[in-house]
N, C-alpha and C positions, 0 to 999 in steps of 0.2 A: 617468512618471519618465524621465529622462535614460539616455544609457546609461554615463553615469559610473560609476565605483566606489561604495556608497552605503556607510552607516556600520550598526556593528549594530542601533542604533535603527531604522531604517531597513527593514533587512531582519526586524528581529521583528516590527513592526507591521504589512508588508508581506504576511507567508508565517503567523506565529504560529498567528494564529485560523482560517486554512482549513487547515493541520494538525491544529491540533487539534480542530477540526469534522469532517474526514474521519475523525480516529482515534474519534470517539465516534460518529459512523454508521457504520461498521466495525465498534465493539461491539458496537453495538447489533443490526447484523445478523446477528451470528455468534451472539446470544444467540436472535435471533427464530427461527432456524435449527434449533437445536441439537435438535428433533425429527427433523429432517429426515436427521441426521447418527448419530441412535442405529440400533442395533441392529436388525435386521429382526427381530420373533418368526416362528419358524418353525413355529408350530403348527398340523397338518394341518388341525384342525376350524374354524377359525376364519376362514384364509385360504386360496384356492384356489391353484394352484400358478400360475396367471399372473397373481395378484395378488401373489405373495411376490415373483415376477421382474422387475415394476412397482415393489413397491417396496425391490427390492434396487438398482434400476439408478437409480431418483430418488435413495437412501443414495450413490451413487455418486458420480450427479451434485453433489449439495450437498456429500461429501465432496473433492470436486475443488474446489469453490467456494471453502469452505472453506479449503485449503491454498493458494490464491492471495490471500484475504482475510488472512492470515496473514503472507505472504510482501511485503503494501504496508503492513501494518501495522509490521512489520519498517524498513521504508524510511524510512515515516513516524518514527518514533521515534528512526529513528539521525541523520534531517533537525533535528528538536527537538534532539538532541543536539548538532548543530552548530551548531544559533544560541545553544544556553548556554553552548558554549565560547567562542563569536566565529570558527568557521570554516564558517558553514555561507555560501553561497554563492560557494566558491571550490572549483575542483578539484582533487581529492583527486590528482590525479598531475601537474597541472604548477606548481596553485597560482594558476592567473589566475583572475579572477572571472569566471562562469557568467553567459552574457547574461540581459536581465532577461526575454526572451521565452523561452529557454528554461525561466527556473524558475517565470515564471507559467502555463506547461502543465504542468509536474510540477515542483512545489517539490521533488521529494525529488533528483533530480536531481544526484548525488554527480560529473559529470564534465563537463569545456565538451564542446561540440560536436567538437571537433578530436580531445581525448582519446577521446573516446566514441565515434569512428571508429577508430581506432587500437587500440581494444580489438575491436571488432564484426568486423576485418579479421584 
């Protein structure tokens, strides 16, 4: 593509389907997980005690995962939400449109480059 302004068409056909492919491997991971994120049982006889500290600190790890899995899912969603109003590809603080290299490395991408400095600083 050009690095003109493009139209919504444009941009839903463009970003749509690899949003909502990323939000359904996202699901799908948080779902294949979801053992990983229960509960340690703490029952002496069944588990030694540096296997409960093994798998209190993987409950850890994946609960960490987790909450970053959660936190792009977020992004993703509010990106969908901007291309069904007609503002997703424009910056949410100055309003000019988002280069098309920056939102084919992260469509979700809510700020240009310049904004996105100006916040970071």
């Amino acid at each position: 593509m050009n690095d003109t302004e493009p139209d919504d068409r444009q941009l839903a056909a463009r970003y749509r389907p690899r949003i909502e492919d990323e939000l359904a491997e996202l699901a799908a991971q948080s779902r294949d997980t979801a053992a990983d994120r229960a509960p340690v049982e703490l029952d002496q006889q069944s588990v030694g005690r540096l296997s409960r500290m093994d798998a209190l600190q993987v409950q850890a790890m994946a609960q960490a995962v987790e909450t970053r899995r959660q936190q792009r899912l977020t992004r993703l969603n509010r990106a969908l939400r901007r291309l069904d109003e007609g503002e997703f590809g424009y910056c949410l603080e100055c309003g000019d449109f988002i280069d098309w290299k920056r939102l084919d490395i992260d469509p979700t991408s809510p700020l240009c480059v310049s904004c996105a400095g100006r916040s970071a600083g």
